[in-house]
N, C-alpha and C positions, 0 to 999 in steps of 0.2 A: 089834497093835491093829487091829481092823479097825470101818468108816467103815458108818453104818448114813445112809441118806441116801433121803432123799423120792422115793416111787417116782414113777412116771408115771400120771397119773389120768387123763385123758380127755382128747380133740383138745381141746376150749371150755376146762380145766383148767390154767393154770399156776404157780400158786399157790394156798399156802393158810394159816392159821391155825391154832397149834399151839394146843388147846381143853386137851388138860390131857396130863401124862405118867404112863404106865399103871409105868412103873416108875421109881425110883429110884436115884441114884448109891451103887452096891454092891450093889445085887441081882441075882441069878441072872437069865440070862437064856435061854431055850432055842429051839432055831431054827424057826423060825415062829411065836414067840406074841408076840403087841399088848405095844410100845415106850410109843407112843401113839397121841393119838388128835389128826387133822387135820381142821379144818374146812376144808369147802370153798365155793365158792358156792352147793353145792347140799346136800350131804349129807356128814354127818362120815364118816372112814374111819380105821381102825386102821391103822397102818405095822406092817408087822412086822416082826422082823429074820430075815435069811437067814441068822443063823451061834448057834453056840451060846458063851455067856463072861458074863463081867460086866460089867454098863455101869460105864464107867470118868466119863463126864464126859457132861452134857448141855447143847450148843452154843448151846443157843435155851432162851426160858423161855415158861411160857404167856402168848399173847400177841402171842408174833411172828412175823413173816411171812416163811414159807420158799416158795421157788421148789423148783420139780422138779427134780432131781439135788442138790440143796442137802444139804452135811453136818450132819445134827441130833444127832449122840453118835458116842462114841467105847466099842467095843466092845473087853474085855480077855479075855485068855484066864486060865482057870481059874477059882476057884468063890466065893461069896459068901463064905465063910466065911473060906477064905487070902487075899482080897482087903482085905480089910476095915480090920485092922492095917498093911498095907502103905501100903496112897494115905495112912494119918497117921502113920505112925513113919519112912517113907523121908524125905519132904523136912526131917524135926524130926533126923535124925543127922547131915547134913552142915553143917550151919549151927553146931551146938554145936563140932564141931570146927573147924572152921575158922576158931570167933571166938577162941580159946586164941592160934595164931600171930600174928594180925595186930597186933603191938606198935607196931607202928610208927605203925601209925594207929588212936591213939587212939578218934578220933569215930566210927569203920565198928564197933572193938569193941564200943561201946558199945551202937550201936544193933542189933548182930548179938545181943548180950546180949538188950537188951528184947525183941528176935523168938522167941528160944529159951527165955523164960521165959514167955511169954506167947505161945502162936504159935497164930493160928485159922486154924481150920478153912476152908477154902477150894479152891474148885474150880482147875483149871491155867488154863482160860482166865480165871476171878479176878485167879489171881496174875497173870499176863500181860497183863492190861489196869494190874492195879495199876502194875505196872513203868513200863509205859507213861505214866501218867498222872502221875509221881511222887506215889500214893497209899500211908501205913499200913495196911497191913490190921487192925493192933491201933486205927484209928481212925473203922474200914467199921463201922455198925449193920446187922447183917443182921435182915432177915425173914423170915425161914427159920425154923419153929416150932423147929428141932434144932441152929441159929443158925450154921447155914454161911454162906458168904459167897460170892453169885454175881453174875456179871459186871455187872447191875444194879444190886447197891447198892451198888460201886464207883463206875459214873458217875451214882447218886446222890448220893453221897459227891464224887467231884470238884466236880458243879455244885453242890454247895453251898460248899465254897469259893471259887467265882468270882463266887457273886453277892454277898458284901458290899463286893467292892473298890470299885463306886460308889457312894461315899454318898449322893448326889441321888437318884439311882436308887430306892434302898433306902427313903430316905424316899416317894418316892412311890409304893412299889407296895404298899402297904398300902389305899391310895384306891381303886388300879385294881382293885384286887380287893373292892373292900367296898360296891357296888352292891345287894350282898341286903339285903335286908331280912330282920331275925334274929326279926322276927315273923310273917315269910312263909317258912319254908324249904322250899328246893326240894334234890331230888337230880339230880346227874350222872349218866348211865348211859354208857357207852360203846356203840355200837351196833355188834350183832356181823357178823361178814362176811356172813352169808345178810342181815344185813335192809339191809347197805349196797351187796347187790347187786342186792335188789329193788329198794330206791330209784334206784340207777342204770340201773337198765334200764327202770324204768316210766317215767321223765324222757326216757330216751333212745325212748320207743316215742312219745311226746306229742312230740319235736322233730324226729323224724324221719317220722312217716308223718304226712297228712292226715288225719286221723283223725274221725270223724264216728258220729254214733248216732241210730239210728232206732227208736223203741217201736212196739206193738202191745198185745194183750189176747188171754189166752186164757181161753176158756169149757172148764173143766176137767170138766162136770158128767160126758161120758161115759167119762172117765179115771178118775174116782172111782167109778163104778158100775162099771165094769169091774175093779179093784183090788178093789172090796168085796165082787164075787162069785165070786172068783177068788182071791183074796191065803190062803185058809187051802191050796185045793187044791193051788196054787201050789207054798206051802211045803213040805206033805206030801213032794210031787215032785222037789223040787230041793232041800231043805234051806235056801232063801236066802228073805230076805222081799222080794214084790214093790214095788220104790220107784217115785219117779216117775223115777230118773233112767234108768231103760232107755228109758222111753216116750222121755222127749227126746232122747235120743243116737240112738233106732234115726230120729226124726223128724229130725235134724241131717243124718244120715248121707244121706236121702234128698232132703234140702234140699242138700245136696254135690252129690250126682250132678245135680241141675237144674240146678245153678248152679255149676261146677268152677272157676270165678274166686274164690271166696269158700277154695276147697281150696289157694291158692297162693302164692306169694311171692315176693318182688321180689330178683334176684339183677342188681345193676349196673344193664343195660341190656337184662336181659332177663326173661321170666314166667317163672317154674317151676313148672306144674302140676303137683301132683300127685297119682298115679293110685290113691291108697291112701287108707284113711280110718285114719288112726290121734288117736282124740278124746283131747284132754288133759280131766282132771277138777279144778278149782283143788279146793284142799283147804288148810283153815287145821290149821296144824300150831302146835306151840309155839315154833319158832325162827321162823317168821313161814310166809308163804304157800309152797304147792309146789303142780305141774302134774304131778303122773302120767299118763301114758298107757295110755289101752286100746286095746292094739294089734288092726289090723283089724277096726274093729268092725262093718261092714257082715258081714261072717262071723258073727258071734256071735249066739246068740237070745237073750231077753231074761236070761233065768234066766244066760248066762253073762256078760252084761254088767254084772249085781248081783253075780256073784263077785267078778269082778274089781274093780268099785269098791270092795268091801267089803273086797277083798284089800291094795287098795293105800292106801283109807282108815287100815286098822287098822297097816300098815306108818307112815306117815307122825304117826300119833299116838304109838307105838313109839319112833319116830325110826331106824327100820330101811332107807328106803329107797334100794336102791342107784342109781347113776348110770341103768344102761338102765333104769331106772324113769322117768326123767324128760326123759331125753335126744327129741328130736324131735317127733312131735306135728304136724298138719296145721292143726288148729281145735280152738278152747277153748271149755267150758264152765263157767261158775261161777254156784252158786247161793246167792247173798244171803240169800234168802228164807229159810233155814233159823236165821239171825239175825234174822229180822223185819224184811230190808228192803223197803219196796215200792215203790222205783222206783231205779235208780241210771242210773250210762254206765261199763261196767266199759273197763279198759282193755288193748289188747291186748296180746296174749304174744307179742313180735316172735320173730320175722321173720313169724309169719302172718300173714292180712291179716281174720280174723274171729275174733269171740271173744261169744257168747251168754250173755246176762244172763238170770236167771232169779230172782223174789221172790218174797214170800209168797204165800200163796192167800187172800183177802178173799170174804167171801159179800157179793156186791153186787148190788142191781136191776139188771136190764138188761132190755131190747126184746127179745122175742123173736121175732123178722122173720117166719117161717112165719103165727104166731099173733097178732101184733100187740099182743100181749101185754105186762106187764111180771112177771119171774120174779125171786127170788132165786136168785144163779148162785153157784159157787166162781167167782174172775176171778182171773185174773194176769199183772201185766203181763210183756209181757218186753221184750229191748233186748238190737239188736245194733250193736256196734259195726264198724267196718270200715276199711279205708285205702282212700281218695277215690281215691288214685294209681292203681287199678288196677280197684276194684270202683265201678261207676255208682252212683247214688241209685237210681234204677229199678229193679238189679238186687239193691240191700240187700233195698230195699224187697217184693219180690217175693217175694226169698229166705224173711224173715221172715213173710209170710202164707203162705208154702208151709207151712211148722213149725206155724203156728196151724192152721190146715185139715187136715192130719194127726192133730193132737191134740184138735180138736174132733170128726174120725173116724176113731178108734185103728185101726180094718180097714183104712186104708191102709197102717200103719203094715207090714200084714205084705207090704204090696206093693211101696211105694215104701222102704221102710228097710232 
């Protein structure tokens, strides 16, 4: 027998959530192909097995929570087909014989009788808990569509023998539970590891930094005439379509370099600057939000920082995206606006200490200072958050008119970004 067991996912990774089993107890198993499949806090991954045989037994069921090196199945040697007969006709021949001898003791015969006349199907860690438990397994209800019996609906099965022995109890818990209203119903959802890790970390980014946001407005008009005279030749050129998120990333990147307190993060008792721009792009995915990074993006011209969003967008929609997709990350950007939000305080993506809001585009009046004027303009607001601990009001605030001032004149954008 050999032990197929949770490999090692990443330094941040050490656990994770078994989301479903790609195979079967009795099917063919060949070496390297997906067991299952683990959720993680960030991205599911396939376990594969190192060895070739039959899964004999699976130790965990979807649902529960395996640590790294953690035994999840038991691998048998030889093939689906000679497996099969064996795991149900091995344990059903010693039992019959052995209930023939035992005269002596009446009551063990009998009930060795009812097991070999009636004997289900069940996993070894089943039986082994049953043992344990003093449970029937001819009295386990399994849910198992092929009605096997796994280690589950044994201490189903147990706890529901222990909850009628208090009758007070019993009679009142019909109350504690009957607070619905049967003309309002609601569902339970269980919330899966990615969204109870975002919950946990966004709680944790709100308790732990001083955290603070400051708005602005951007006059988008020469962003948009730029794109619209530009966005077909664009494409011709590079095959990708010009968005607005190049503009704002290459503007980000040079709002970094002004301002290298916004590119850092708080380790103990000391700053960690640092000297790279690598932009996370939030991206709502279907298992809830993810932070891809574009790596280097101060390197990259525009056309390849729309690949790459585009790349990692289309991964995260997929639900493809592996770990160094998401791992690290200097400063975040997230755009609301493509939901129609217009104004939020997003919040940060710890350990950085800045994270750029970005909403809809509204055509609204504004002054137009040259001219004295009043124009219909594209506007948008935007909003940076920041942690107090380390980055001033002064220097938020700066930061984020640098970004406006860029994108009101995209020619800087090839200077400073």
């Amino acid at each position: 027998m050999t032990e197929i067991k949770v490999p090692e996912l990443a330094e941040s990774i050490t656990e994770g959530t078994i989301a479903q089993w790609l195979k079967q107890v009795g099917d063919q198993v060949e070496q390297g192909e997906a067991v299952l499949e683990l959720e993680t806090d960030k991205v599911n991954i396939e376990v594969n097995s190192e060895h070739s045989g039959v899964l004999q037994e699976q130790m965990k069921q979807p649902g529960d929570t395996v640590e790294v090196g953690e035994v999840v199945a038991m691998l048998g040697e030889g093939s689906a087909d000679s497996a099969a007969p064996k795991a149900e006709e091995a344990p059903a021949a010693p039992k019959e014989e052995t209930a023939k001898p035992a005269e002596e003791k009446p009551a063990a015969k009998e009930d060795t009788e009812a097991t070999s006349s009636e004997k289900p199907v069940a996993s070894p860690a089943a039986r082994k808990r049953a043992r344990e438990l003093g449970i029937d397994l001819n009295e386990v209800q399994s849910r198992d569509p092929l009605g096997r019996v796994r280690t589950e609906d044994v201490e189903r099965q147990a706890a529901s023998k222990n909850q009628p022995k208090p009758a007070a109890k019993e009679a009142s818990a019909p109350k504690a539970q009957q607070p619905t209203n049967p003309d309002k119903p609601v569902e339970r959802i269980p919330m899966s590891r990615r969204r109870q890790t975002i919950a946990k970390h966004l709680v944790e980014a709100q308790h732990t930094a001083a955290m603070l946001t400051t708005f602005n407005e951007v006059d988008l008009t020469k962003v948009m005439d730029l794109r619209k005279r530009r966005k077909q030749s664009f494409q011709d050129k590079h095959d990708v379509r010009l968005g607005f998120m190049s503009f704002f990333t290459k503007a980000v990147v040079g709002a970094l370099k002004e301002f290298p307190m916004l590119n850092a993060e708080i380790q103990g008792n000391e700053i960690l600057k640092k000297q790279y721009y690598d932009i996370g792009i939030a991206v709502a995915a279907t298992e809830g939000l993810v932070v891809p990074v574009v790596r280097n993006a101060d390197r990259l011209s525009f056309a390849q920082i729309e690949r790459e969003i585009n790349t990692l967008a289309g991964k995260a929609k997929d639900n493809t995206l592996q770990l160094k997709d998401l791992q690290g990350g200097s400063f975040t950007i997230t755009n609301g606006g493509v939901f129609g939000s217009l104004v939020s305080t997003p919040i940060l993506n710890a350990p950085q200490v800045g994270i750029l809001g970005m909403h809809t585009i509204q055509r609204r009046p504004v002054v137009v200072d040259d001219q004295d004027t009043v124009e219909v303009r594209p506007m948008m607001y935007i909003a940076l958050s920041y942690d107090h601990r380390i980055v001033d009001g002064s220097t938020a605030v700066q930061f984020l008119v640098t970004i406006k001032n860029m994108l009101e004149d995209p020619e800087q954008l090839l200077l400073e970004g």
